[in-house]
FIBAVEX-787253 format. One record per atom (N, C-alpha, C): atom name; residue in one letter; x, y, z. Coordinates in steps of 0.2 Angstrom, whole numbers, plus 2048, in hexadecimal, padded with zeros to 3 digits. Example, Ala and Ser with C-alpha at 12.3 -4.5 7.8 and 13.67 -1.06 7.14 Angstrom:
2
 atom res   x   y   z
    N   a 842 7E4 827
   CA   a 83E 7EA 827
    C   a 842 7F0 827
    N   s 840 7F5 823
   CA   s 844 7FB 824
    C   s 840 800 827
END
This chain:
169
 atom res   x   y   z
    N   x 0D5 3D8 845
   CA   x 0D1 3DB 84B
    C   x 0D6 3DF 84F
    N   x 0DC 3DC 84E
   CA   x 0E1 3E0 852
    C   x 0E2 3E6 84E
    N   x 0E3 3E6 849
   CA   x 0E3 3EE 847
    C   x 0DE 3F2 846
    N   x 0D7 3F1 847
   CA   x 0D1 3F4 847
    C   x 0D3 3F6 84E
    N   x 0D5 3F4 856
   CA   x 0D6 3F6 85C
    C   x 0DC 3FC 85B
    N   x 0E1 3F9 857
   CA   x 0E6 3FD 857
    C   x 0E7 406 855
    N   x 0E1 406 84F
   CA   x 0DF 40C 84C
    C   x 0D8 40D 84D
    N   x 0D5 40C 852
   CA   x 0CC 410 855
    C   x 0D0 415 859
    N   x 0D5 415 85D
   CA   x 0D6 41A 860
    C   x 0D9 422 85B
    N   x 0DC 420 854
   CA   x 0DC 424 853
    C   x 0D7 428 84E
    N   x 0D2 423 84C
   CA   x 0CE 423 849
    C   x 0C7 429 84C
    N   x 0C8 427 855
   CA   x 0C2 42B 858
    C   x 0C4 433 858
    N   x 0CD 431 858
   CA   x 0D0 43B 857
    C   x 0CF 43E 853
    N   x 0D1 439 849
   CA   x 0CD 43B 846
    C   x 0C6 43F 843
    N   x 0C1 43B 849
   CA   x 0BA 43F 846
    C   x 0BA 442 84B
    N   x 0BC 443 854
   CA   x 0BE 449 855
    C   x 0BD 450 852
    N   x 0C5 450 850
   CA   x 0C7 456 84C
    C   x 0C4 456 847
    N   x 0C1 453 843
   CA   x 0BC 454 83D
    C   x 0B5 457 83F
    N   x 0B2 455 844
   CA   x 0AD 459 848
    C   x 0AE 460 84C
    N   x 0B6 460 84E
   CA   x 0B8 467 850
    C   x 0B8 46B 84F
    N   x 0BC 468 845
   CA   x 0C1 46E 83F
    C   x 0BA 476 83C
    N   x 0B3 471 83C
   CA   x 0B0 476 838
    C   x 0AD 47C 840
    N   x 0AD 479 845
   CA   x 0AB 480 84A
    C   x 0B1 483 84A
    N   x 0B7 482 84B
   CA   x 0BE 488 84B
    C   x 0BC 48D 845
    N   x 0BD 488 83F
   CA   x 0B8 48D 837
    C   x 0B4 492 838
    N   x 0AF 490 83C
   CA   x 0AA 494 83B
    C   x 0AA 49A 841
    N   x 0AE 497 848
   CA   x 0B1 49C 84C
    C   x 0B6 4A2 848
    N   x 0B9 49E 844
   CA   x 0BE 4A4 840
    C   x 0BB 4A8 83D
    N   x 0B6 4A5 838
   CA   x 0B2 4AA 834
    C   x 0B0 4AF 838
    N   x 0AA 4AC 83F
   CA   x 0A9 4B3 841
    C   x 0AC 4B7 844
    N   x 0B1 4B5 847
   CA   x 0B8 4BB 84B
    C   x 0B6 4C1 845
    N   x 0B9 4BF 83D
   CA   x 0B9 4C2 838
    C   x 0B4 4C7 837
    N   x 0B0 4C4 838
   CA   x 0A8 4C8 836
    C   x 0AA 4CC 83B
    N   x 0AB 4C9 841
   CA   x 0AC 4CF 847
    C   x 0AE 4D5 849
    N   x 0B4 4D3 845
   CA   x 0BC 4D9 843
    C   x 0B8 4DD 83E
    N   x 0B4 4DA 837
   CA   x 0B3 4DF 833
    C   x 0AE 4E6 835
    N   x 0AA 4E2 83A
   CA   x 0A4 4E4 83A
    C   x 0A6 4EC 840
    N   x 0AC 4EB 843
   CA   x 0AF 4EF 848
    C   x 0B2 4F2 842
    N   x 0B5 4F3 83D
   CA   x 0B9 4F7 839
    C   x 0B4 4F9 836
    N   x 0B1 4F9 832
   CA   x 0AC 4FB 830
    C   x 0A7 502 837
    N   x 0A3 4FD 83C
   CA   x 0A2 504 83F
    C   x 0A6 509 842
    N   x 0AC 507 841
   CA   x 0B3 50E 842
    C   x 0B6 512 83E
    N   x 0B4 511 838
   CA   x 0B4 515 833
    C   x 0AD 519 831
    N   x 0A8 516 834
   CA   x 0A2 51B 830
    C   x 0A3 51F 838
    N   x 0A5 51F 83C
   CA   x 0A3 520 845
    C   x 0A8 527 844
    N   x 0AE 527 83F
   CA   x 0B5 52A 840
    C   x 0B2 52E 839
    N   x 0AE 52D 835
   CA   x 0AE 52F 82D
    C   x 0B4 530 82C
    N   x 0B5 52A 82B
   CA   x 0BC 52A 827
    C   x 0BB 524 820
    N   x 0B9 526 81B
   CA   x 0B7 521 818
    C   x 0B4 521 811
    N   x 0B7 51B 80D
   CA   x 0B5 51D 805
    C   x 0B1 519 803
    N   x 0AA 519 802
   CA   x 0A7 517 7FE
    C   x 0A9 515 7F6
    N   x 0AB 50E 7F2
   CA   x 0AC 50C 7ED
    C   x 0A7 508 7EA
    N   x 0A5 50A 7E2
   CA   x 09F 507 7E0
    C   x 0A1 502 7DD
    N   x 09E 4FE 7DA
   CA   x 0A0 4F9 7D6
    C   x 09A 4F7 7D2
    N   x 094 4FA 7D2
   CA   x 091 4F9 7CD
    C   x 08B 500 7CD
    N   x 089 502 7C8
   CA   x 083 508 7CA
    C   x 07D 505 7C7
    N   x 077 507 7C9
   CA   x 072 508 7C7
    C   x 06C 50D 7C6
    N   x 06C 50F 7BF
   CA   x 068 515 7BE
    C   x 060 514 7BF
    N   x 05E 51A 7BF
   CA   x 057 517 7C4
    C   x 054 516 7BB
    N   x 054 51B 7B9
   CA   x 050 51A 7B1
    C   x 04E 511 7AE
    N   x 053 50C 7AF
   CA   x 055 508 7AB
    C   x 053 503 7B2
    N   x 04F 505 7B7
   CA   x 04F 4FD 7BE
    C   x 053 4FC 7C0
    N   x 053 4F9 7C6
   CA   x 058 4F4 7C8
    C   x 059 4EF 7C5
    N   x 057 4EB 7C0
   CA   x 05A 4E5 7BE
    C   x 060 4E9 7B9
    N   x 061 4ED 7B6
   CA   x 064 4EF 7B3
    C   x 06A 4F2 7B5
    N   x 072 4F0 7B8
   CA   x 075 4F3 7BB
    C   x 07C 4F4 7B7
    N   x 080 4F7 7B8
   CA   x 085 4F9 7B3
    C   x 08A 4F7 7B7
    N   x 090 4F3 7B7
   CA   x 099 4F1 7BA
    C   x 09B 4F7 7BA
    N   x 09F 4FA 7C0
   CA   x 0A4 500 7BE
    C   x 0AC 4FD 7BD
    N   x 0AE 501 7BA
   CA   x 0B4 4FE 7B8
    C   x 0B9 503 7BC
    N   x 0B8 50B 7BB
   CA   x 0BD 510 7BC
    C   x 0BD 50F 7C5
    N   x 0C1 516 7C5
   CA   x 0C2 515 7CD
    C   x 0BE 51B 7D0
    N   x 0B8 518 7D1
   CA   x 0B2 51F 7D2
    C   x 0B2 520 7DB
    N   x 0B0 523 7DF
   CA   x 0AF 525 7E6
    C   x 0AC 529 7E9
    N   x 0AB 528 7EF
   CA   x 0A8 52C 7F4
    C   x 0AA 52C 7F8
    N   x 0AF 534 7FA
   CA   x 0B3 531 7FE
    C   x 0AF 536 807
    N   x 0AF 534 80C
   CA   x 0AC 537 812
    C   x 0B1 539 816
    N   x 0B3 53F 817
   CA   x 0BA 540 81C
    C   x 0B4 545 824
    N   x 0B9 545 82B
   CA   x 0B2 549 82F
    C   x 0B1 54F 82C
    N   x 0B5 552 828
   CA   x 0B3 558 826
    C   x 0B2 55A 81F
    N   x 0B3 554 81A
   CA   x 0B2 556 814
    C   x 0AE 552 80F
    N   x 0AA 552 80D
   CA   x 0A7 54B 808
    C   x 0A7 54E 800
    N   x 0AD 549 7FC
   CA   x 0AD 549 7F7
    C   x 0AB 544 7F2
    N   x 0A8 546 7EB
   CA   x 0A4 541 7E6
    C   x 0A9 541 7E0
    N   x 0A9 539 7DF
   CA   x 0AC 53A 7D6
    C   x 0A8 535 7D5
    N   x 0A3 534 7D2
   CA   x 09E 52E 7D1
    C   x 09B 532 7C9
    N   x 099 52C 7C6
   CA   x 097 52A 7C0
    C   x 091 52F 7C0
    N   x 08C 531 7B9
   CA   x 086 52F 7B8
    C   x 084 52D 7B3
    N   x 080 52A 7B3
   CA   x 07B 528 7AD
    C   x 073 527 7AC
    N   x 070 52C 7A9
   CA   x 06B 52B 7A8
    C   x 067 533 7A7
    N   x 05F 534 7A9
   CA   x 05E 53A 7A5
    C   x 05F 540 7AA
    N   x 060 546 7A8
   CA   x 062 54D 7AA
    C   x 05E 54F 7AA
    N   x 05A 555 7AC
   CA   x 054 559 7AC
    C   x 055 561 7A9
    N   x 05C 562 7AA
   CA   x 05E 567 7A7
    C   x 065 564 7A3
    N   x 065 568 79C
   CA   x 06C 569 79A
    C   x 074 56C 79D
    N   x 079 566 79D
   CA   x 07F 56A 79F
    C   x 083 56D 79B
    N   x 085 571 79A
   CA   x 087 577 795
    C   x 08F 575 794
    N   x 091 576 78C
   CA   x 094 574 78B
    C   x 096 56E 78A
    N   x 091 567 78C
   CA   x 091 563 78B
    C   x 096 55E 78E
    N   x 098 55F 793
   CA   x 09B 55B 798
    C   x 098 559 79C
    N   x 098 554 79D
   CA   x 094 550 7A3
    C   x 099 54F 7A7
    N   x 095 552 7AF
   CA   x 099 554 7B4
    C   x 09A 54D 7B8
    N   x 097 549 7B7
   CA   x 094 542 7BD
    C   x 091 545 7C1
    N   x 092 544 7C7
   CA   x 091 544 7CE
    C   x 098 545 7D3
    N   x 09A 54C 7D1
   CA   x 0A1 54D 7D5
    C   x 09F 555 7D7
    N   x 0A0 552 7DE
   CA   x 0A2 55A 7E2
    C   x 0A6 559 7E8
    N   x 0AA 55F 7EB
   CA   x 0AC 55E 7F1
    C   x 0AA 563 7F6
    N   x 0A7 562 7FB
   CA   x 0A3 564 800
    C   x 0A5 562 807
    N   x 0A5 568 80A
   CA   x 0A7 569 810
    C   x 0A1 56C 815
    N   x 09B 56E 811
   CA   x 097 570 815
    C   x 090 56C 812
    N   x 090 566 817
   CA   x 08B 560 818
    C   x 086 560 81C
    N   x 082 55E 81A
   CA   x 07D 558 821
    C   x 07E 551 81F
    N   x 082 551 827
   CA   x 07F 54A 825
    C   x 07E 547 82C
    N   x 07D 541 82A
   CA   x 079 53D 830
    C   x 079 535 830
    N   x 07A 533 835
   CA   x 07C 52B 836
    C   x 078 527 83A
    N   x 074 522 838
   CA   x 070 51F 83E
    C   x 06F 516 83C
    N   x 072 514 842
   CA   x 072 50B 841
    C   x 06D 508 846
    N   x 06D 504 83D
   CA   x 066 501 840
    C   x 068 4FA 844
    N   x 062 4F8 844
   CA   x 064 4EE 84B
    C   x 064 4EA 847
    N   x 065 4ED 83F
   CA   x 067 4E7 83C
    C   x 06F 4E6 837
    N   x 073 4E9 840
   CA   x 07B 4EB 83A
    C   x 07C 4ED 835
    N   x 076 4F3 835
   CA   x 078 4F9 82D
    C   x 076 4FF 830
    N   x 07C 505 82D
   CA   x 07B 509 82F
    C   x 076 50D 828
    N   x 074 513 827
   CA   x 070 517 825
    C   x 072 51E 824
    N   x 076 51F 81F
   CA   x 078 525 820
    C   x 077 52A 81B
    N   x 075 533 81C
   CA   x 072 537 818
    C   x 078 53D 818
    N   x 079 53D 811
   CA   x 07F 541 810
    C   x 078 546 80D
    N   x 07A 54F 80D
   CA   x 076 554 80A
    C   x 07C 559 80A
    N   x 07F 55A 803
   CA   x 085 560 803
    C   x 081 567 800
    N   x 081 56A 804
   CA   x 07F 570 804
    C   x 081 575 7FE
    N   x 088 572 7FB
   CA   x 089 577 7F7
    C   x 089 574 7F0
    N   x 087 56F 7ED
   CA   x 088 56B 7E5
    C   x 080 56D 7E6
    N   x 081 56E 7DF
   CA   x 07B 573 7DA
    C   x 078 56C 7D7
    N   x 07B 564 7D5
   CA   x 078 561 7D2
    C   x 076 55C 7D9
    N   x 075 558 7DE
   CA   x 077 556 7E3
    C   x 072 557 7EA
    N   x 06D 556 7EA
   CA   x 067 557 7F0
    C   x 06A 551 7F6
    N   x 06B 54B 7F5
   CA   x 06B 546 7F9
    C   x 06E 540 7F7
    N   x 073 53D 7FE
   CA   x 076 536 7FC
    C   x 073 534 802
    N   x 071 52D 800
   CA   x 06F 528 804
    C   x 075 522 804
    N   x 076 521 809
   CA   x 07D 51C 80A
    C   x 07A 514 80F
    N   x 07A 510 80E
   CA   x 078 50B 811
    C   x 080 507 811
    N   x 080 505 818
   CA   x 086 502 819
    C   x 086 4FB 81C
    N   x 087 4F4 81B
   CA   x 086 4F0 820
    C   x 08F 4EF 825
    N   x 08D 4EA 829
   CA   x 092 4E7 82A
    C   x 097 4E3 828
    N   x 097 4E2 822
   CA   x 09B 4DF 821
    C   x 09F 4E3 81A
    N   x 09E 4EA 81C
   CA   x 09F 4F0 816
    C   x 09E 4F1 811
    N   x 098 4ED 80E
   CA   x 096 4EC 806
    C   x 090 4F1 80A
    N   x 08E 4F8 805
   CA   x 08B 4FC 804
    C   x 089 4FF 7FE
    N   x 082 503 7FC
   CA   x 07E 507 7F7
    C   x 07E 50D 7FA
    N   x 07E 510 7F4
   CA   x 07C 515 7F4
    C   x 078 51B 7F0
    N   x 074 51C 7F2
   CA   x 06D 520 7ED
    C   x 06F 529 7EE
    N   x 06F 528 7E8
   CA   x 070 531 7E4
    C   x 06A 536 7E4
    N   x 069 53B 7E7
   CA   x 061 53E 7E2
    C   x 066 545 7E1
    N   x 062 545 7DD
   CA   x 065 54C 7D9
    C   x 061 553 7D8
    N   x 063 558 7D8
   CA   x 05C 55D 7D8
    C   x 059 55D 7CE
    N   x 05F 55C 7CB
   CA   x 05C 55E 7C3
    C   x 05D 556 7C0
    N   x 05F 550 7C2
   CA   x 062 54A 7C0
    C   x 05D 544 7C3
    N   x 05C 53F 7BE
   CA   x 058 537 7C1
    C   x 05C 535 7C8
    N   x 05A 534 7CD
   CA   x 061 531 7D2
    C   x 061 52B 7CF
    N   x 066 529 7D3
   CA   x 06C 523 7D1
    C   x 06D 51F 7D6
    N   x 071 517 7D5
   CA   x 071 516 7DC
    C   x 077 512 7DA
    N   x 07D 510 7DE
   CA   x 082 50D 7DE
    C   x 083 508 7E3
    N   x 086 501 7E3
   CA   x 086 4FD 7E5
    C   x 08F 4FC 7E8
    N   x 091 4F9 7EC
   CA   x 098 4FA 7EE
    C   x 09A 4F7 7F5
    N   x 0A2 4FC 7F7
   CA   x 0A3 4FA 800
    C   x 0A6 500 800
    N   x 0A6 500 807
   CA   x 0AA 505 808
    C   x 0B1 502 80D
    N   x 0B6 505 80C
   CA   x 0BD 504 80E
    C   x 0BF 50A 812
    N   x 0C3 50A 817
   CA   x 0C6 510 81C
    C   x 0CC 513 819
    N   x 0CE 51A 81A
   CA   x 0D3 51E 819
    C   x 0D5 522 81F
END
């Protein structure tokens, strides 16, 4: 009995800090979310920022059907310049000559584009490079916590859509 008195006091410290330990946790987590969520809106706010895919999906073949990227593909957004070096796969509507398939690479400096966030921590973003001949529009969807899509249309190609984050430079 004497040692049940002797250790309840340290026993009440114990479940304490055991009731404590997981709100610090979960405080920490969020700081984290908080911090990205800030880096993230400073990079699309600053366009300073790379789009990396990690997996594409061709419209031909549905969504459930997606393809792992392996190589080191992007989209990169600078304030004044937006360059592609992104994959394609799937149908053409016209032949490319020669027989080289171009992907989805162009660099452009003369854009529209446009940025609008929505209330639910994702911004919305419409890229339109005025000067790539294969290339009408990119739809970028960005959340908070920097995992973002992106949809291709094309003026002679099926769009495309890639899956990803983007990272600041």
């Amino acid at each position: 009995m004497k040692a049940l008195k002797k250790y309840s006091g340290l026993l009440i410290i114990a479940a304490m800090v055991a009731c404590i330990s997981p709100s610090f946790a979960q405080d920490k987590r969020e700081v984290k979310e908080i911090e990205k969520e800030a880096q993230v809106k400073k990079w699309l706010d600053t366009r300073k920022y790379t789009f990396k895919p990690t997996s594409m999906h061709p419209a031909r073949y549905g969504y459930g059907n997606n393809w792992t990227m392996t190589s080191d593909y992007s989209l990169d957004v600078r304030t004044d310049t937006v360059s592609s070096y992104l994959p394609f796969f799937g149908r053409a509507y016209t032949a490319v000559m020669g027989g080289d398939d171009q992907g989805i690479k162009f660099v452009s400096s003369n854009v529209d584009y446009t940025a609008k966030e929505s209330k639910k921590n994702r911004w919305d973003i419409t890229i339109k490079p005025k000067n790539s001949q294969s290339v009408s529009s990119m739809i970028l969807r960005v959340f908070a916590n920097g995992e973002a899509s992106l949809s291709v249309n094309s003026n002679n190609r099926e769009s495309i859509s890639f899956q990803g984050y983007i990272t600041g430079k």
